[in-house]
Backbone bond lengths (Angstrom), bond angles and torsions (degrees), N, CA, C in turn:
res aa  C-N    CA-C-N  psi(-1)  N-CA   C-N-CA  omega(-1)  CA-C   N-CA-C  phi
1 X - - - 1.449 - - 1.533 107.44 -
2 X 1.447 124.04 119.29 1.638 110.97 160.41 1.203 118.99 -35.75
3 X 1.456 117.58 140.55 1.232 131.30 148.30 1.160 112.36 -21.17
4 X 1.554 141.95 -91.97 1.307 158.06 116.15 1.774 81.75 54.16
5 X 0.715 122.16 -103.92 1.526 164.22 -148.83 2.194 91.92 -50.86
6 X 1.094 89.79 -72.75 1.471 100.14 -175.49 2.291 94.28 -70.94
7 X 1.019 112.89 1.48 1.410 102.13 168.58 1.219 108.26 -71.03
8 X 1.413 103.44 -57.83 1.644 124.87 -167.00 1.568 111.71 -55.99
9 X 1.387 106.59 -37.05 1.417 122.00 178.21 1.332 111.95 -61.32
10 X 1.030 116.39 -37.82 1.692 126.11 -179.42 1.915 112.03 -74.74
11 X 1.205 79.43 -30.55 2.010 91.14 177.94 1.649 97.13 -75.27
12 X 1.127 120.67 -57.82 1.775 127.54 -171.19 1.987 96.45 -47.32
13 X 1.231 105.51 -22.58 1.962 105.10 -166.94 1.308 83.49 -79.92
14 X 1.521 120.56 -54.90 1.681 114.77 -178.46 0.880 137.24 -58.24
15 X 1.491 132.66 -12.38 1.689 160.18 -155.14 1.283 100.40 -56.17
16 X 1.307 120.89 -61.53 1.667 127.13 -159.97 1.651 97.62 -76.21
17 X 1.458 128.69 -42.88 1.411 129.47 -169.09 1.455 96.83 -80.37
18 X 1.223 131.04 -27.46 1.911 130.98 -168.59 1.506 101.26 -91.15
19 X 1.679 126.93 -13.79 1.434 127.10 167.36 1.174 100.86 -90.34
20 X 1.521 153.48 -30.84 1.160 141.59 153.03 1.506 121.21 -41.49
21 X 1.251 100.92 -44.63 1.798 98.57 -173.55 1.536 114.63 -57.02
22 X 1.556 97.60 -38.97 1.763 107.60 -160.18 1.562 89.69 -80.06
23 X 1.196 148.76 -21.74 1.462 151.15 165.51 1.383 113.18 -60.69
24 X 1.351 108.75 -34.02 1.264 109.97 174.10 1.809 116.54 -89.62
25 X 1.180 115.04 -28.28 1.951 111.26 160.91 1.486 101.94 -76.77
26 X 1.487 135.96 -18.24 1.666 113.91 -178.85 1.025 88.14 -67.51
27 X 1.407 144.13 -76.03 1.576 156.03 -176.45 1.387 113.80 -18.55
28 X 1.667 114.76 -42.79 1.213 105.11 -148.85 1.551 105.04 -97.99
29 X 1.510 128.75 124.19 1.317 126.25 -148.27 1.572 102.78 -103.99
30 X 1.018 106.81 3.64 1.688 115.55 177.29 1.846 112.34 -86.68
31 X 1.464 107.44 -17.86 1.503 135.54 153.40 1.459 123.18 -56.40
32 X 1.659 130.17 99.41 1.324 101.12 176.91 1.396 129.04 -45.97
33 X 1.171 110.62 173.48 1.250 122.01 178.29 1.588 131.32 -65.41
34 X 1.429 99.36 -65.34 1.637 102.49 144.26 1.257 124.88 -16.29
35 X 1.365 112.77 -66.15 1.822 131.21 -161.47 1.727 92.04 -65.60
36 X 1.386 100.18 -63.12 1.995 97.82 -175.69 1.831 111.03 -63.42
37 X 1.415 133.04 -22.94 1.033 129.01 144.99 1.283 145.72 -18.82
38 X 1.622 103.53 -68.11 1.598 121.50 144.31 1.832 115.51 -50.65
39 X 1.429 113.04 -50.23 1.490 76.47 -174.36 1.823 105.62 -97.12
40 X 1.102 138.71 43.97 1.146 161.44 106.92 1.302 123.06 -23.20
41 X 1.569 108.52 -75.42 1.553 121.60 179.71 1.536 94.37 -52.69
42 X 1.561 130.42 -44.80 1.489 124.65 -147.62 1.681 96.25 -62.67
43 X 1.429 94.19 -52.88 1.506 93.59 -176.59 1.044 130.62 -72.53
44 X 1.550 118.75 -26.79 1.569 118.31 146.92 1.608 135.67 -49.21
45 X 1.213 111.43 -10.37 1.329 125.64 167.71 1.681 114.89 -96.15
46 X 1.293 112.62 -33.06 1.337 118.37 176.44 1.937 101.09 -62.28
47 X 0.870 121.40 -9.56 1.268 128.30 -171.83 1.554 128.22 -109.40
48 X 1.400 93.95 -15.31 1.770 131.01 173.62 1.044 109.03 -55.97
49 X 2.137 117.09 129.98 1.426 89.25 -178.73 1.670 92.42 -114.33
50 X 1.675 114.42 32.37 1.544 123.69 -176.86 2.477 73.35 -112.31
51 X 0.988 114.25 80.08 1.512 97.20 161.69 1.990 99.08 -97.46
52 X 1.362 90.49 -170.43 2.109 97.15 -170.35 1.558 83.28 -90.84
53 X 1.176 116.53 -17.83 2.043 106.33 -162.50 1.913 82.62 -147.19
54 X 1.440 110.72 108.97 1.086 119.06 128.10 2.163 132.17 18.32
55 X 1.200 125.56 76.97 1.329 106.23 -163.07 1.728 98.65 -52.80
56 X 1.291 117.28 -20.34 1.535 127.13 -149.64 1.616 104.74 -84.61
57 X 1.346 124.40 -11.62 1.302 146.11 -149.83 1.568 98.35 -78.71
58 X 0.607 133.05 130.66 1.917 134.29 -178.66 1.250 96.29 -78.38
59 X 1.866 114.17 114.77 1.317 145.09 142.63 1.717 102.20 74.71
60 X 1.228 130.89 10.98 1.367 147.53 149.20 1.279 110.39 -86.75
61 X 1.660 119.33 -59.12 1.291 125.84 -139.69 1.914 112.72 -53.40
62 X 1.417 107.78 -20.10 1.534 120.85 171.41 1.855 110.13 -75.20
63 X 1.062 109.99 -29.72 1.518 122.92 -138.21 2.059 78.43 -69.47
64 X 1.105 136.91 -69.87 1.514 136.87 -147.16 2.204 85.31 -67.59
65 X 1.228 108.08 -44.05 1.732 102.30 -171.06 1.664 100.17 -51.13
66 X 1.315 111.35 -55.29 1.376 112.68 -175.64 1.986 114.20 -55.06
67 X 1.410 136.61 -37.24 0.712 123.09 168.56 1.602 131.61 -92.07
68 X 1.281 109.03 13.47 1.788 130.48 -154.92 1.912 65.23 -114.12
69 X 1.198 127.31 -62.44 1.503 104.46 -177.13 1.733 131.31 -75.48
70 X 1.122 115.57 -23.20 1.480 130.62 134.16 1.969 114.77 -11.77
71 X 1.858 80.77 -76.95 1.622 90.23 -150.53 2.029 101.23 -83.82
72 X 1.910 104.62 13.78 1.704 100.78 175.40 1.011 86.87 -96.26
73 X 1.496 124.52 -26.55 2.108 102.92 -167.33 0.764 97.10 -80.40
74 X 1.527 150.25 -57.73 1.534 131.36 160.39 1.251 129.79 6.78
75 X 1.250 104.05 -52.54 1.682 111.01 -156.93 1.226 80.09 -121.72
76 X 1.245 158.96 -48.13 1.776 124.93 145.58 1.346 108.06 2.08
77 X 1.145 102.26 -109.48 1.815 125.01 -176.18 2.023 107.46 -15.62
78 X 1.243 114.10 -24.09 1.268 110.55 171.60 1.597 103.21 -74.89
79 X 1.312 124.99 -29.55 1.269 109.48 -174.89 2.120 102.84 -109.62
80 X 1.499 94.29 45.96 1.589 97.02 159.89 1.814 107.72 83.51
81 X 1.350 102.57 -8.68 1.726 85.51 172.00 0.961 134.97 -41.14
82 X 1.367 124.82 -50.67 1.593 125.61 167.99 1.474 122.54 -49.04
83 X 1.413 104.88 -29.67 1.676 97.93 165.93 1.001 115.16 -101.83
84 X 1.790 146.80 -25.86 1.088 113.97 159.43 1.573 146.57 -93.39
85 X 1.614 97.68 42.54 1.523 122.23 -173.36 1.220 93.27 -82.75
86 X 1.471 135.69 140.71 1.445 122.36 169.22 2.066 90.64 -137.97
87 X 1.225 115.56 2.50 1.614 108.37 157.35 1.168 131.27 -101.55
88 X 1.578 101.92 104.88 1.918 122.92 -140.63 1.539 101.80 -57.57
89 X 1.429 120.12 -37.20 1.639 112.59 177.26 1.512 109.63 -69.87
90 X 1.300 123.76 -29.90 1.838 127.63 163.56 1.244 105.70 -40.06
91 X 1.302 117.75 -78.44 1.319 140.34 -173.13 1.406 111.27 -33.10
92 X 1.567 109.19 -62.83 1.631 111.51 -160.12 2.169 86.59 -73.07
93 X 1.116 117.80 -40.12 1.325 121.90 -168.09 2.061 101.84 -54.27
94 X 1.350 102.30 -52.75 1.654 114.96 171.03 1.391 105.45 -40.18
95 X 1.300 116.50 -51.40 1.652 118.24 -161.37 1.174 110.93 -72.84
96 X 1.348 100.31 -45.84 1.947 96.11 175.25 1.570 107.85 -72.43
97 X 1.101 123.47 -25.54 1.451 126.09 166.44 1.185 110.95 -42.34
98 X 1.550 122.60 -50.34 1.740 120.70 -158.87 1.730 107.34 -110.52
99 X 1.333 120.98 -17.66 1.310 125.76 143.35 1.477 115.47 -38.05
100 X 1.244 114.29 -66.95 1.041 130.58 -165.06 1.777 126.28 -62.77
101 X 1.642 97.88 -33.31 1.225 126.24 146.58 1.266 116.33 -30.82
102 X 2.019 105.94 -44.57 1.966 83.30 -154.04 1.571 87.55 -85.49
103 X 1.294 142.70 12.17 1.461 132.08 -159.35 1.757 92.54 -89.61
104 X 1.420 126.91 -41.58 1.292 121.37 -175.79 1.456 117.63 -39.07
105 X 1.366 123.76 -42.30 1.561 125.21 -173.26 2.466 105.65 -55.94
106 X 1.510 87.02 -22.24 1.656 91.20 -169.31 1.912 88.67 -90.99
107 X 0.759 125.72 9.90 1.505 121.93 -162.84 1.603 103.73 -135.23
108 X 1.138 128.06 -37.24 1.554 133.25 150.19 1.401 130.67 -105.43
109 X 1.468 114.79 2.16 1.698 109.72 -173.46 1.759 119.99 91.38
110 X 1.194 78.16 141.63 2.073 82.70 169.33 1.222 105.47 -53.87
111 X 1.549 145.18 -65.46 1.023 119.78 -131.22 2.048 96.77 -105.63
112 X 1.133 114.05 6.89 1.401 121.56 -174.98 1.675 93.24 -99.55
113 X 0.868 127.46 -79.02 1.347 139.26 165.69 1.647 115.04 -13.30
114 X 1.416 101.62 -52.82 1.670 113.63 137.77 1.008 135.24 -0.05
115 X 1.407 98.32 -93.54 1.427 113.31 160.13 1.128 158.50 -25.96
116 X 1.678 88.15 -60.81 1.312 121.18 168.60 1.415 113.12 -64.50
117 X 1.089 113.67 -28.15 2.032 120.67 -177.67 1.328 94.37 -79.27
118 X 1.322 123.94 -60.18 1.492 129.22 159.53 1.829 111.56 -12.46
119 X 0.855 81.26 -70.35 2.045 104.49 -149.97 2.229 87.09 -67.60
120 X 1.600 115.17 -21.98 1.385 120.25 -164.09 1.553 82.00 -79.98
121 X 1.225 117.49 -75.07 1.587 120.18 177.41 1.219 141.09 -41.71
122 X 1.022 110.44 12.63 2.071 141.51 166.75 1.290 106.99 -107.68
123 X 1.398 123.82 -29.98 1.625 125.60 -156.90 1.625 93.00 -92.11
124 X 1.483 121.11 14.65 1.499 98.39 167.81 1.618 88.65 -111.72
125 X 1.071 141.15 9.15 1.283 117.18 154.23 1.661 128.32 -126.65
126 X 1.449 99.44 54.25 1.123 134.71 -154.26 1.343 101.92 -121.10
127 X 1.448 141.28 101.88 1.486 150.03 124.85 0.975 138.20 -9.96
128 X 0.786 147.55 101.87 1.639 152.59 -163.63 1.551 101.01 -129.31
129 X 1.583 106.80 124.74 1.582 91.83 170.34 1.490 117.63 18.21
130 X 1.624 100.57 76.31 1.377 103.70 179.40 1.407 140.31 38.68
131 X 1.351 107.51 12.78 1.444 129.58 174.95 1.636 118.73 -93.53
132 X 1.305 132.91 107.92 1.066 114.17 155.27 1.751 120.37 -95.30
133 X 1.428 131.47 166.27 0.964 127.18 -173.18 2.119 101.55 -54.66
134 X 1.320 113.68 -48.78 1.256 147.36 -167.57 2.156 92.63 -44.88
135 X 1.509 96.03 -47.81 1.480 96.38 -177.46 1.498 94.39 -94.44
136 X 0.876 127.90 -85.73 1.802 107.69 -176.24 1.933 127.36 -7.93
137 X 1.489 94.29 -25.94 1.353 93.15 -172.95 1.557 112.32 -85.71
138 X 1.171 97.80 -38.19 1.352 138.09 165.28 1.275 141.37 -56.46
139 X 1.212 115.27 -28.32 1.677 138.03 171.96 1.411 133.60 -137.33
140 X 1.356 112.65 94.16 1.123 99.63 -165.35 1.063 140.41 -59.29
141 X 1.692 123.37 -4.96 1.574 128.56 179.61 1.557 113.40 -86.11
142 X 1.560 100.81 -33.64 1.875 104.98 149.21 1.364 124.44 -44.49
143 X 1.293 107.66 -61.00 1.342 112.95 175.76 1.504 123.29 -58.27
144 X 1.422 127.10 -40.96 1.234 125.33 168.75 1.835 128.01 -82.00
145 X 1.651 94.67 -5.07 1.394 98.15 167.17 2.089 109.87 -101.68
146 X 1.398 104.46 -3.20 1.483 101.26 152.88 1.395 124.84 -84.22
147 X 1.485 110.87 -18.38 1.574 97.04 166.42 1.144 117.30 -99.90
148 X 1.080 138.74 43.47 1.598 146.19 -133.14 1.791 72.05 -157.02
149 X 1.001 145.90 -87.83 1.125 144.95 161.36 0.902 131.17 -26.20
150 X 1.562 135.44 -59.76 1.483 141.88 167.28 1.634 102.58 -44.21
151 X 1.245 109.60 -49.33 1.138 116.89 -166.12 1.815 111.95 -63.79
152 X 1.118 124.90 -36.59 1.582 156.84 175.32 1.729 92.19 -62.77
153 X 1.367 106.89 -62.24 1.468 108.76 -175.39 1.613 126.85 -68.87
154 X 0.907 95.72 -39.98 1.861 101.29 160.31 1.225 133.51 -62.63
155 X 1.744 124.39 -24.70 1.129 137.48 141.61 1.640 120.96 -54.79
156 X 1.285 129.25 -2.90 1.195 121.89 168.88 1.362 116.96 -119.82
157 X 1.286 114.31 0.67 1.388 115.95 -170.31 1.435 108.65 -69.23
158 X 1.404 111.00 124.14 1.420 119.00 169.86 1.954 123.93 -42.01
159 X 0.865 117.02 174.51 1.493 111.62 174.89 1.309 107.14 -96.31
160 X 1.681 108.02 149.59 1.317 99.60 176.33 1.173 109.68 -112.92
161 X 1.146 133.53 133.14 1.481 127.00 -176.47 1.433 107.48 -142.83
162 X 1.401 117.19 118.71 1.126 147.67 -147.08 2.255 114.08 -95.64
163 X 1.155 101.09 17.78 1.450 111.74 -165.45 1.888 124.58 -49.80
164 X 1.364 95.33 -52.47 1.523 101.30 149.46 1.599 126.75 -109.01
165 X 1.690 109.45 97.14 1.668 124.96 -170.82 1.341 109.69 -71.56
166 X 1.253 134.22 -21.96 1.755 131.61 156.51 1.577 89.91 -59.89
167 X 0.921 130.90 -106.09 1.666 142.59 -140.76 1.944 89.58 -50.52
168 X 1.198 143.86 -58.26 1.408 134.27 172.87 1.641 109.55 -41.51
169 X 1.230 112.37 -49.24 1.317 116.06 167.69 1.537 120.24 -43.09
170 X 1.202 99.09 -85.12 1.672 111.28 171.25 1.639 115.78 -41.36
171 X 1.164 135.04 -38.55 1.465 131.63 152.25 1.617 123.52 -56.88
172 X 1.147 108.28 -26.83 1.568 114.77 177.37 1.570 112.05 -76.89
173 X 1.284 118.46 -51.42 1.042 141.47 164.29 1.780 102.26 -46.19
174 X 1.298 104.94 -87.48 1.832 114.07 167.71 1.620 107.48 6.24
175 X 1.660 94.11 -79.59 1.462 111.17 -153.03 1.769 110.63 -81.28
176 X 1.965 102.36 -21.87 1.583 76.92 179.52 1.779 112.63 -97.82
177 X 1.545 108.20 -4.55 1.419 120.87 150.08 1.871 120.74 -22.74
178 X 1.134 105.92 -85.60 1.932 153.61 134.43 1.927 85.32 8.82
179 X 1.382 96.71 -94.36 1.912 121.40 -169.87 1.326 96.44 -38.84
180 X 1.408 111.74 -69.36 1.687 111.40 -141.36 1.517 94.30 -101.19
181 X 1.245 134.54 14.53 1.675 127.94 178.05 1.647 118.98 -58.65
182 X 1.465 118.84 -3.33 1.309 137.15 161.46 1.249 134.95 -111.81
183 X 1.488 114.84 24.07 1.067 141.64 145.53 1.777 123.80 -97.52
């Protein structure tokens, strides 16, 4: 299996504990606003039923949620997340979050990867079932009826199982090629 391939696989084991974290910076009000915004959008997209890949998609359908939340803490951290995290398991969880971030460009390419940072930086003013990141951050009955959902949605997520990592690859690639070619 590529490297590449078995990275992503290792992120999909983290999925359920790395949607906790970002629940815990929307919440946390000592976080600018901006910064909880971004991870807002992440989870507002985890909830999307316009995603770039299908949640329903066999052993992909996780693969774009996992790096669409990746590449918001990223661009969190531009607006100070890392310093104004003060819940030390958040924090260390954030860092490997946005580290981890920069590995996608070796796993989709410069100019896809692109995109995708592109296409992350729209998703905070992006609606979801009447959600913008802006009100989620902002309201708490928004906010607790997006994890009310996330939470609903993660219980159905298919398994991903990664057995042939060329051909998972080449479909990942495929479809966010496909999505974001107008970006």
């Amino acid at each position: 299996m590529p490297e590449s391939i078995e990275i992503v696989s290792e992120w999909v084991e983290t999925f359920r504990e790395d949607v906790e974290v970002l629940k815990r910076v929307v919440s946390d009000e000592a976080v600018s606003e901006d910064a909880r915004k971004y991870a807002a959008a992440a989870l507002n997209y985890l909830v999307s039923r316009m995603d770039l890949i299908p949640d329903w998609t066999e052993t992909i359908g996780v693969v774009d949620d996992v790096m669409i939340l990746r590449t918001c803490v990223a661009l969190a951290n531009q607006y100070g997340l890392h310093e104004d995290l003060h819940d030390a398991d958040a924090l260390v969880a954030v860092g490997r979050l946005a580290n981890e971030a920069d590995r996608i460009e070796a796993i989709l390419g410069h100019d896809l990867e692109a995109k995708l940072r592109t296409f992350c930086g729209r998703l905070i003013d992006t609606a979801v079932r009447g959600r913008t990141p802006d009100l989620i951050v902002t309201e708490a009955d928004a906010r607790a009826k997006l994890y009310e959902e996330v939470d609903e949605d993660l219980k159905r997520l298919p398994p991903a199982t990664f057995s042939d990592g060329d051909a998972v690859k080449a479909k990942l690639v495929s479809y966010l090629t496909a999505k974001l070619k107008d970006l």
